[in-house]
N, CA, C and O atoms as CSV, one atom per row, in Angstrom:
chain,resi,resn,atom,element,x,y,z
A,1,UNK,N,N,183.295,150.112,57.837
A,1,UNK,CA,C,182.992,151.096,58.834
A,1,UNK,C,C,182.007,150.530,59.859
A,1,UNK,O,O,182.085,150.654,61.081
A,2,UNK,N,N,181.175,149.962,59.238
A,2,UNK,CA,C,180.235,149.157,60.085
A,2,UNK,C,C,180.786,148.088,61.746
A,2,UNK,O,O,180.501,147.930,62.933
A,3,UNK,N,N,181.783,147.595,60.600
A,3,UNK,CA,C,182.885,146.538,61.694
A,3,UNK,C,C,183.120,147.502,63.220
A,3,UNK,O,O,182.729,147.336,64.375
A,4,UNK,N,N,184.032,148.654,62.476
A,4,UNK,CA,C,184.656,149.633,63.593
A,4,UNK,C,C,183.616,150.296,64.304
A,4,UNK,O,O,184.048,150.692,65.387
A,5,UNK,N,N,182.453,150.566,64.129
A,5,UNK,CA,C,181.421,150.872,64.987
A,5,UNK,C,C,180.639,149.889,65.809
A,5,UNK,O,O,179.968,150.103,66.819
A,6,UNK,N,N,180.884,148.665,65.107
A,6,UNK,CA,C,179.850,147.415,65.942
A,6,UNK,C,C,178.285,147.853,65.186
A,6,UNK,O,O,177.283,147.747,65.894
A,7,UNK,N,N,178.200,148.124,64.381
A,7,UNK,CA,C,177.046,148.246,63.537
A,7,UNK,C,C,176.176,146.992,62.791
A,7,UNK,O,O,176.804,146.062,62.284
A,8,UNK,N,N,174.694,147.024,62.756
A,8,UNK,CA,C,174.421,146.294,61.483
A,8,UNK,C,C,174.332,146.784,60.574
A,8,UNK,O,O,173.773,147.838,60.877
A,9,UNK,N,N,174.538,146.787,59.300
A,9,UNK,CA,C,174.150,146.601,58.135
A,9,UNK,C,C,173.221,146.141,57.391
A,9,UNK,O,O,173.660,145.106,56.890
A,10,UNK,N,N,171.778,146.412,56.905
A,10,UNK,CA,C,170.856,146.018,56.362
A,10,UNK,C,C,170.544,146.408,55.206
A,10,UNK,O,O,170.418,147.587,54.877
A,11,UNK,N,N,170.374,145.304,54.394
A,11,UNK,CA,C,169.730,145.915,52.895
A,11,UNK,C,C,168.574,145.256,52.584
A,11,UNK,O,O,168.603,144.056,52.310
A,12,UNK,N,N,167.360,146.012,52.593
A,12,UNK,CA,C,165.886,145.049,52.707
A,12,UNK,C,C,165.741,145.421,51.156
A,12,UNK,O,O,165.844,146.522,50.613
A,13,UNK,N,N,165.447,144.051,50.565
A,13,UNK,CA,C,164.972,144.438,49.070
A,13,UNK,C,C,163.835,144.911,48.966
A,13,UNK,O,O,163.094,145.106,49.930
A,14,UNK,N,N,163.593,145.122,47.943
A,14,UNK,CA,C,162.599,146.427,47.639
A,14,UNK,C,C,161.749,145.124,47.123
A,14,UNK,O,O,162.268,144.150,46.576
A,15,UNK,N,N,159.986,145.321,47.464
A,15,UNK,CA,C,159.509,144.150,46.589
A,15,UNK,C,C,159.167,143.996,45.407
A,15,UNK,O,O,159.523,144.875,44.622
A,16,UNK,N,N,158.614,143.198,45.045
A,16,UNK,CA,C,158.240,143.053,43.485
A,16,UNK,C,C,159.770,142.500,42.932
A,16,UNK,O,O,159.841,141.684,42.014
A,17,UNK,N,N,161.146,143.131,43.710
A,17,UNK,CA,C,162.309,142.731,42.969
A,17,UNK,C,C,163.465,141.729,43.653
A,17,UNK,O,O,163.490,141.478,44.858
A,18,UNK,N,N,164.080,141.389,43.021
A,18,UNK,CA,C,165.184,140.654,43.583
A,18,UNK,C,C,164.424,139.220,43.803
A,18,UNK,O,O,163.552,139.067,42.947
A,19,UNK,N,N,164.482,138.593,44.333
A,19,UNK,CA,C,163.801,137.008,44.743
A,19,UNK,C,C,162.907,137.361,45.410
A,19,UNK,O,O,162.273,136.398,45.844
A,20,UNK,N,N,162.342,138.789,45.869
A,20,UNK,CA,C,161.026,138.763,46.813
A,20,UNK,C,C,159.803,138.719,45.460
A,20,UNK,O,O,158.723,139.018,45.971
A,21,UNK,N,N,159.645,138.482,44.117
A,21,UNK,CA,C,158.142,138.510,43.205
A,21,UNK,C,C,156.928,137.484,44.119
A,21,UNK,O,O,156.903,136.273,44.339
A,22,UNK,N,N,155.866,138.762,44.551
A,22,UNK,CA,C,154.489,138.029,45.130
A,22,UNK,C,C,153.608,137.655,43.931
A,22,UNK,O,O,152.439,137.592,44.311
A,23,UNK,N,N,153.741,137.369,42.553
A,23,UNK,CA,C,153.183,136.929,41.900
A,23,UNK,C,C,154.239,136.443,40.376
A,23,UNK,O,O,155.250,137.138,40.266
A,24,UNK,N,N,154.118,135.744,39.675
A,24,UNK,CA,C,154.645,135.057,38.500
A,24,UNK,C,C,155.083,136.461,38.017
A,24,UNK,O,O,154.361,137.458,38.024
A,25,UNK,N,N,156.360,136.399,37.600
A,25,UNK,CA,C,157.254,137.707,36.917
A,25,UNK,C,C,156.377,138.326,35.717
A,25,UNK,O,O,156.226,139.494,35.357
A,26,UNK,N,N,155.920,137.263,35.290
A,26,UNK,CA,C,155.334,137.794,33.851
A,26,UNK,C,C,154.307,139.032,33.914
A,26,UNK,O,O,154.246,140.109,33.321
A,27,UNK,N,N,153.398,138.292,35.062
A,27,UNK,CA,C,152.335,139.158,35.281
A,27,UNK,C,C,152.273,140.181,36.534
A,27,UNK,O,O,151.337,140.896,36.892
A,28,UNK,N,N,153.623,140.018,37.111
A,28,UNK,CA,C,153.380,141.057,38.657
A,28,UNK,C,C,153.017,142.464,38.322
A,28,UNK,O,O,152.141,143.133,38.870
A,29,UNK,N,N,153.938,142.885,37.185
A,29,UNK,CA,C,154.113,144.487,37.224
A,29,UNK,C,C,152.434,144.967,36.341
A,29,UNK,O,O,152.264,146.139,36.005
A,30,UNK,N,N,151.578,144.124,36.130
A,30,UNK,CA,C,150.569,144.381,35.519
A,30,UNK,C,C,149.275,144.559,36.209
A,30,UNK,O,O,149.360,144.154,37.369
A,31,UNK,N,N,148.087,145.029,35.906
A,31,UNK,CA,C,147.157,145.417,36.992
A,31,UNK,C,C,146.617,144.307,36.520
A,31,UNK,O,O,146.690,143.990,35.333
A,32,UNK,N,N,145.869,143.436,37.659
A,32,UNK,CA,C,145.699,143.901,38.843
A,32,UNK,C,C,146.752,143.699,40.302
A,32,UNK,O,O,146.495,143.796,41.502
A,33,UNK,N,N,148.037,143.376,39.544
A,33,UNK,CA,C,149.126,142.814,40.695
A,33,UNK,C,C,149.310,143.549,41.052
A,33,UNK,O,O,148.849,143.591,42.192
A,34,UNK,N,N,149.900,144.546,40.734
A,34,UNK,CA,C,150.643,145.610,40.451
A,34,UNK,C,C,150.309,146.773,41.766
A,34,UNK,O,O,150.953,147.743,42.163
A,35,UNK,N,N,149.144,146.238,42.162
A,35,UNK,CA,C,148.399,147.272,43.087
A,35,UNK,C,C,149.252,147.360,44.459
A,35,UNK,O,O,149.217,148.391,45.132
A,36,UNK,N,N,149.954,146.333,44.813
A,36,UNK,CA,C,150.382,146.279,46.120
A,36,UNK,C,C,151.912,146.788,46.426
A,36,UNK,O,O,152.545,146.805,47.481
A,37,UNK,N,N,152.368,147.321,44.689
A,37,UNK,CA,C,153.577,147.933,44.521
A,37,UNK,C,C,153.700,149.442,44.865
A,37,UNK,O,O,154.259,150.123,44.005
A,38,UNK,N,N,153.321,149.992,45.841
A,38,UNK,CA,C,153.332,151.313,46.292
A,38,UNK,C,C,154.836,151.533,47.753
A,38,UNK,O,O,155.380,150.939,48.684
A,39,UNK,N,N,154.838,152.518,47.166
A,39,UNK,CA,C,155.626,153.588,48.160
A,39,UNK,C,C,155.254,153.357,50.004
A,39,UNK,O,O,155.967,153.246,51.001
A,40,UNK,N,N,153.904,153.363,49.779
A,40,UNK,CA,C,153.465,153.221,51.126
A,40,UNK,C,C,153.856,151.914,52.062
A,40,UNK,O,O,154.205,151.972,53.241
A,41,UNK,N,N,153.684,150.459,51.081
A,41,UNK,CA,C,153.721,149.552,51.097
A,41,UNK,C,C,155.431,148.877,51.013
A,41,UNK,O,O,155.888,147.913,51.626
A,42,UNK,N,N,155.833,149.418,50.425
A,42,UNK,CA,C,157.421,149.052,50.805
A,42,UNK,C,C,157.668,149.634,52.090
A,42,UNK,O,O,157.877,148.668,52.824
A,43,UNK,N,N,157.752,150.626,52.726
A,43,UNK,CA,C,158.009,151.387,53.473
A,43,UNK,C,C,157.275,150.414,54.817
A,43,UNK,O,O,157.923,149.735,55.613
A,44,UNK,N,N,155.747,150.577,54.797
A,44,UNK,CA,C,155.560,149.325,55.838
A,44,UNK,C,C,156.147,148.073,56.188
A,44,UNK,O,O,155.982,147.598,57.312
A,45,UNK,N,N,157.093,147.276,54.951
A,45,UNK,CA,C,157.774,146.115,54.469
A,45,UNK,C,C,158.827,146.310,55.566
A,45,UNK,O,O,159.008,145.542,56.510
A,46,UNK,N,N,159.586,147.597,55.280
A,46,UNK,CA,C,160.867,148.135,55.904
A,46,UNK,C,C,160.400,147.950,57.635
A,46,UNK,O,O,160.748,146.967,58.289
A,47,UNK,N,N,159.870,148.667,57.994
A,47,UNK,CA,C,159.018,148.492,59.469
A,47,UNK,C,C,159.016,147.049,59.939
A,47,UNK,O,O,159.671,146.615,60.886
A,48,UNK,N,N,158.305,146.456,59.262
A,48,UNK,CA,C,158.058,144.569,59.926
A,48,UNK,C,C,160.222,144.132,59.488
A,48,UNK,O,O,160.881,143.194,59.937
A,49,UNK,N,N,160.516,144.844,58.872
A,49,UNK,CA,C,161.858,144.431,58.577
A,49,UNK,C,C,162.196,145.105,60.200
A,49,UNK,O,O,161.661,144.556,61.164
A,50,UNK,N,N,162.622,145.669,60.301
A,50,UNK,CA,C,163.601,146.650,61.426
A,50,UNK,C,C,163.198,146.209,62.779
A,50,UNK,O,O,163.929,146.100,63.763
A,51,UNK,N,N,161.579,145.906,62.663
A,51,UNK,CA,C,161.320,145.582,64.153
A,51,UNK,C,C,161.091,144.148,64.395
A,51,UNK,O,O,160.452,143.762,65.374
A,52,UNK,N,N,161.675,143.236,63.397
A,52,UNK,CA,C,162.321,141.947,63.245
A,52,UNK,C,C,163.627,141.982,63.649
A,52,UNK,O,O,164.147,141.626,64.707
A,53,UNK,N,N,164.107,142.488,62.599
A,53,UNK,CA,C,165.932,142.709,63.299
A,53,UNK,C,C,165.856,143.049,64.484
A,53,UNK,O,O,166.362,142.290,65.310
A,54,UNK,N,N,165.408,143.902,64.801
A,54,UNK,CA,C,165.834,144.607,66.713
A,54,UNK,C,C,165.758,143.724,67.720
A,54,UNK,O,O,166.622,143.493,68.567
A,55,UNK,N,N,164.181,143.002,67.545
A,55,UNK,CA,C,163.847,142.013,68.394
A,55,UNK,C,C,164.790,140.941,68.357
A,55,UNK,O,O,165.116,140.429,69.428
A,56,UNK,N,N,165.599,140.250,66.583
A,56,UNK,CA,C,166.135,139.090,67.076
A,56,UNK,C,C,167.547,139.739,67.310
A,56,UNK,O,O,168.242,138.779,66.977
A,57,UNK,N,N,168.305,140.578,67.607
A,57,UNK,CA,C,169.598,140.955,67.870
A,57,UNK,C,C,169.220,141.790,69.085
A,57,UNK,O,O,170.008,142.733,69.151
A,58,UNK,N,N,168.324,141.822,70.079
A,58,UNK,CA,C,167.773,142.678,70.925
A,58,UNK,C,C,168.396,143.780,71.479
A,58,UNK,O,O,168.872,144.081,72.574
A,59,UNK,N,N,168.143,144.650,69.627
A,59,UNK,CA,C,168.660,146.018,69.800
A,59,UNK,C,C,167.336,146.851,69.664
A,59,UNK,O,O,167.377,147.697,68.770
A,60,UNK,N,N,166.223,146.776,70.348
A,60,UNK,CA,C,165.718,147.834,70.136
A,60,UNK,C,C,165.680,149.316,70.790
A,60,UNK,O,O,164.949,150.216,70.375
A,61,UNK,N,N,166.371,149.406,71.625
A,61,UNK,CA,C,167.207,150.424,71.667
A,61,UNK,C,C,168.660,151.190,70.920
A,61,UNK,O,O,169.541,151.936,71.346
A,62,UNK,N,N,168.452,150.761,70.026
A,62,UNK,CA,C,169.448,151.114,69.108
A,62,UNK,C,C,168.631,151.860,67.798
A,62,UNK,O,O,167.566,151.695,67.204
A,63,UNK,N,N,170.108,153.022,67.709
A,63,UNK,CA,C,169.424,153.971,66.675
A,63,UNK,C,C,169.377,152.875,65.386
A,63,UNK,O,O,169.885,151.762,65.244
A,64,UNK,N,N,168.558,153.685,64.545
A,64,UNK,CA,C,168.755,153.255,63.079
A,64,UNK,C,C,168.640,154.766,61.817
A,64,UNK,O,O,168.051,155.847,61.832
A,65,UNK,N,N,169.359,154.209,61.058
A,65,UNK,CA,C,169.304,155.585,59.888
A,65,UNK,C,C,169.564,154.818,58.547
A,65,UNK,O,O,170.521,154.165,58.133
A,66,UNK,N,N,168.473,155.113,58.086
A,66,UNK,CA,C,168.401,154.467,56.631
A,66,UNK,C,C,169.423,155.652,55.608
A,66,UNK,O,O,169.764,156.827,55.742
A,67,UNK,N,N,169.660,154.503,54.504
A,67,UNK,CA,C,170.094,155.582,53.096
A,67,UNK,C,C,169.797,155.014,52.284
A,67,UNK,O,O,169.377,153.865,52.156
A,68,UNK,N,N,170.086,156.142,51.363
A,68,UNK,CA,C,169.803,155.680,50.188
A,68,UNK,C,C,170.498,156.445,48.625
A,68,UNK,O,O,171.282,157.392,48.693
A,69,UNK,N,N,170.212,156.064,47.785
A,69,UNK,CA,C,170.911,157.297,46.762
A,69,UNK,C,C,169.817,156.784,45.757
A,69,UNK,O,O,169.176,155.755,45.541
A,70,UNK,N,N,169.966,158.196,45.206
A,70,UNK,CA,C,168.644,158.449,43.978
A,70,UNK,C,C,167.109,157.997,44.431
A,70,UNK,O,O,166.802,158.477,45.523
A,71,UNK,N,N,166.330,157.372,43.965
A,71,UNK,CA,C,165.477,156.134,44.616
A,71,UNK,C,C,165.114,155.557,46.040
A,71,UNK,O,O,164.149,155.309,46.764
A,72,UNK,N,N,166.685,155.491,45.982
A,72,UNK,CA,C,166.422,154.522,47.508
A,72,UNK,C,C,166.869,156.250,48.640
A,72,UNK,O,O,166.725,156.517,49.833
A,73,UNK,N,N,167.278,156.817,47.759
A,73,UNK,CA,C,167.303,158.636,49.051
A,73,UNK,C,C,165.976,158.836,49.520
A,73,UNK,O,O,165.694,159.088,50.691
A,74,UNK,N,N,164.958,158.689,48.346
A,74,UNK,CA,C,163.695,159.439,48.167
A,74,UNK,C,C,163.448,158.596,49.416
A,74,UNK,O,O,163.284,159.010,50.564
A,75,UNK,N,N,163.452,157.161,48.920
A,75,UNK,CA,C,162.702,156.111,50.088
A,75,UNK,C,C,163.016,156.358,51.513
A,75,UNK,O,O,162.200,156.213,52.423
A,76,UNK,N,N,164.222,156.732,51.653
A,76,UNK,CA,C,165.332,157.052,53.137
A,76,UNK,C,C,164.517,158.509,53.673
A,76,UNK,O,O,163.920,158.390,54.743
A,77,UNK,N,N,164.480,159.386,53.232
A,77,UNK,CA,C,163.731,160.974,53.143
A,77,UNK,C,C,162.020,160.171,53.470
A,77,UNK,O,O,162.138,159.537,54.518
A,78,UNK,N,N,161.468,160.118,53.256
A,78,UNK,CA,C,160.111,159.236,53.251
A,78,UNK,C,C,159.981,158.426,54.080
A,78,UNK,O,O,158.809,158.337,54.444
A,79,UNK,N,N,160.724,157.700,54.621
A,79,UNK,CA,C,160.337,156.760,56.018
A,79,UNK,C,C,160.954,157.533,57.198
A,79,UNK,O,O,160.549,157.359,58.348
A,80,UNK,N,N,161.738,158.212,56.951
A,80,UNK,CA,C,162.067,159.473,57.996
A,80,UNK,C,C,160.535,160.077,58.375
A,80,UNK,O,O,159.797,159.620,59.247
A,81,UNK,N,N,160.225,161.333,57.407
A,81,UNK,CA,C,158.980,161.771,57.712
A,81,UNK,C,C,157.728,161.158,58.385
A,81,UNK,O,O,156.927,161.683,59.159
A,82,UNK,N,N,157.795,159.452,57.695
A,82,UNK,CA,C,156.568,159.346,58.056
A,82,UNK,C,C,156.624,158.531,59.226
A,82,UNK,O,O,155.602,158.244,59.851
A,83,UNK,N,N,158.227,157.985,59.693
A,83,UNK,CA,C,158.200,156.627,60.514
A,83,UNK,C,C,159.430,157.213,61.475
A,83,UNK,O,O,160.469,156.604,61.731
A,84,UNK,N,N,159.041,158.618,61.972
A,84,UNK,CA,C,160.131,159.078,63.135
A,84,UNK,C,C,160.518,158.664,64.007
A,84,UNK,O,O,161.619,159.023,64.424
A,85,UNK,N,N,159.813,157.789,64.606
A,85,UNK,CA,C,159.563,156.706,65.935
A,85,UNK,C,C,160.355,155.474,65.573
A,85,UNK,O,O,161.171,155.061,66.397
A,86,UNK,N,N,160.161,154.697,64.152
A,86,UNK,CA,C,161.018,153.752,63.565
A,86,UNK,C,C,162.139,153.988,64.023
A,86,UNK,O,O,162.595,153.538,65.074
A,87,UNK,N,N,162.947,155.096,62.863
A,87,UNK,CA,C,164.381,155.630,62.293
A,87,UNK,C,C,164.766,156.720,63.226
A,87,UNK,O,O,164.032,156.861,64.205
A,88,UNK,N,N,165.706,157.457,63.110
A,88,UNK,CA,C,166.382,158.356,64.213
A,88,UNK,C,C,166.981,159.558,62.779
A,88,UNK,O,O,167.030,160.779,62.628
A,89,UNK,N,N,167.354,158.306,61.944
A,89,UNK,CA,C,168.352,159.840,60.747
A,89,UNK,C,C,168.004,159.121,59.563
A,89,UNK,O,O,167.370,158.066,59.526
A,90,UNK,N,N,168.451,159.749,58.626
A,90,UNK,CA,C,168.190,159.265,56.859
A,90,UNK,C,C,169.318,160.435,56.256
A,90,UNK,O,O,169.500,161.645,56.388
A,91,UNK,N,N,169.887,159.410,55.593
A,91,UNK,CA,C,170.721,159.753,54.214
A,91,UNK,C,C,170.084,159.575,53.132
A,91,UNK,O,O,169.788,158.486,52.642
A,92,UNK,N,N,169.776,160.939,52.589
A,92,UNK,CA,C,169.241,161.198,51.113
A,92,UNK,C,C,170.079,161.280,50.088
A,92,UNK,O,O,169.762,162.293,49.465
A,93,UNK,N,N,170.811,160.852,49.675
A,93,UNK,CA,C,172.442,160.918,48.790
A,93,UNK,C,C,171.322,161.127,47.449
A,93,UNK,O,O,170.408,160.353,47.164
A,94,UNK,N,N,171.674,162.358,46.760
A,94,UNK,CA,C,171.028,162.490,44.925
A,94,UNK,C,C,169.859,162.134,45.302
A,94,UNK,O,O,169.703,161.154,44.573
A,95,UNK,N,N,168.878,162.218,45.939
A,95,UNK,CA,C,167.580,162.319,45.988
A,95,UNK,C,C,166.965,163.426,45.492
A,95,UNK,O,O,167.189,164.485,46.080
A,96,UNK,N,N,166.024,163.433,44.263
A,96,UNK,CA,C,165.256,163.790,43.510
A,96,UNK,C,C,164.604,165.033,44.009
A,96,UNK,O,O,163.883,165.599,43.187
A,97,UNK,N,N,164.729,165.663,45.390
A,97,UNK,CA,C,163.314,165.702,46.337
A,97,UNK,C,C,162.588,167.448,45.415
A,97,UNK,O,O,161.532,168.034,45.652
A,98,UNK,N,N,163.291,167.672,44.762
A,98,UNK,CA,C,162.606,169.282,44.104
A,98,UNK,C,C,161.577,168.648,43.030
A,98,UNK,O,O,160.553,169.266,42.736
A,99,UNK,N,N,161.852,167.522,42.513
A,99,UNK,CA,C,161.468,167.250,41.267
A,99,UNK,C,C,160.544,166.403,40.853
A,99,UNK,O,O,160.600,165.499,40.019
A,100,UNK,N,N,159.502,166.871,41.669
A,100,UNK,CA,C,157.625,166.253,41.548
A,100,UNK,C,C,156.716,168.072,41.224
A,100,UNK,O,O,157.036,169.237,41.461
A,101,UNK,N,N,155.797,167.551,40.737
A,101,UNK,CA,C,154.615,168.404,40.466
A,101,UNK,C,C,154.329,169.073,41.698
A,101,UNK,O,O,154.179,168.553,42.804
A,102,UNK,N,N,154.252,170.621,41.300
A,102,UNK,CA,C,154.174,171.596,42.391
A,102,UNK,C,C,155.222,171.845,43.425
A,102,UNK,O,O,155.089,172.775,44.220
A,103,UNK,N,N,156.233,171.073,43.447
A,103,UNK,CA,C,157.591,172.133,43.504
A,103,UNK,C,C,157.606,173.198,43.606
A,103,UNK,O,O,156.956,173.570,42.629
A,104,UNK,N,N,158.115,174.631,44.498
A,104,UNK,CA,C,157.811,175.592,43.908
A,104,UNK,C,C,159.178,176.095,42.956
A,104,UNK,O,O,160.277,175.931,43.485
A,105,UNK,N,N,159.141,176.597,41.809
A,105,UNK,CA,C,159.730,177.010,41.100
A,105,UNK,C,C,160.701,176.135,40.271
A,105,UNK,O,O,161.512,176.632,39.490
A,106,UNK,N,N,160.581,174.866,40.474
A,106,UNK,CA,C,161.275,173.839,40.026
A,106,UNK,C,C,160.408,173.413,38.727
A,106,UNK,O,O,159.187,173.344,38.862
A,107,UNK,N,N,161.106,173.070,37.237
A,107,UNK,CA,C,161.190,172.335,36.473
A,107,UNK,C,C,160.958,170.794,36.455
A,107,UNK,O,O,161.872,170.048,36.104
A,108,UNK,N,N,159.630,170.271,36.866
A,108,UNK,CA,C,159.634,168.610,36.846
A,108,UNK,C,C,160.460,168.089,36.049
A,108,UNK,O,O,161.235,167.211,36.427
A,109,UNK,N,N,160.439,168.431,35.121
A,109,UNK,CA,C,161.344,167.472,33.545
A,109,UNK,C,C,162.729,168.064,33.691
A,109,UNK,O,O,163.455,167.807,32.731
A,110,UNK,N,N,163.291,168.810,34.673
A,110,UNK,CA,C,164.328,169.147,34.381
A,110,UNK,C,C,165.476,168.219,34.608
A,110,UNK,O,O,166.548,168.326,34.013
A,111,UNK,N,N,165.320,167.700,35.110
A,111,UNK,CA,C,166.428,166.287,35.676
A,111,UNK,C,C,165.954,165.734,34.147
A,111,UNK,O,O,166.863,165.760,33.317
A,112,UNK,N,N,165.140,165.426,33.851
A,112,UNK,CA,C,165.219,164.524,32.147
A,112,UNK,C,C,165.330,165.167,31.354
A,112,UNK,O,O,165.323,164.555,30.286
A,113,UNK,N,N,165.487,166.597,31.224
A,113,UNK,CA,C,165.737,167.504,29.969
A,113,UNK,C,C,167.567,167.238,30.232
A,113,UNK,O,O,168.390,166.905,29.380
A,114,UNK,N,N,167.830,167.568,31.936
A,114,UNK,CA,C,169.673,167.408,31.545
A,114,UNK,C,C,170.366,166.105,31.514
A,114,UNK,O,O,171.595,166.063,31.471
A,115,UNK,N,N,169.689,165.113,31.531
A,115,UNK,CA,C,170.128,163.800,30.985
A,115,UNK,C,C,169.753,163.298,30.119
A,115,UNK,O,O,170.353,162.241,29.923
A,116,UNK,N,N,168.749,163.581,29.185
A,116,UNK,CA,C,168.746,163.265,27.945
A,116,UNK,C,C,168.888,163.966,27.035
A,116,UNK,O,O,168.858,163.508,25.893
């Protein structure tokens, strides 16, 4: 689909995983590594990503809309909100989004009560 639109396609790995480890595997996911593995911090990652791409394909006039499913929805929903100016749209496919503390009326554990 990408082809028939003249689109890019980007998949920025998430860090800590895939061939991006900023410290020896053994010890990344442990404190004190571990600290630079935030939500906030991928999401900035994504940013120096996008406004890399634009500049070297000099599309920065071109929309962008992240997705994602499960995980990577939440992440897509989340750089929307916080990076409107970035992104233009986000696909949340099975994103979680009822199912954190203080929800109103939502069951946190309920997604793990109906899968396990």
């Amino acid at each position: 689909m990408a082809r028939e639109f003249g689109a890019l396609v980007v998949f920025g790995e998430h860090r800590y995983f895939g061939d991006s480890w900023p410290y020896p595997q053994d010890v990344a996911l442990t404190h004190p590594y571990n600290t630079d593995l935030t939500i906030e911090n991928v999401m900035e990652d994504y940013v120096h990503l996008l406004e890399y791409i634009k500049t070297k394909y000099d599309a920065q006039e071109k929309a962008t809309i992240a997705f994602g499913g499960s995980y990577g929805g939440m992440l897509a929903a989340w750089f929307r909100m916080k990076y409107p100016h970035i992104i233009q749209g986000a696909l949340a496919a099975s994103a979680p989004v009822l199912y954190f503390p203080g929800a109103a009326g939502i069951d946190q554990y309920g997604f793990a009560k109906i899968v396990s």
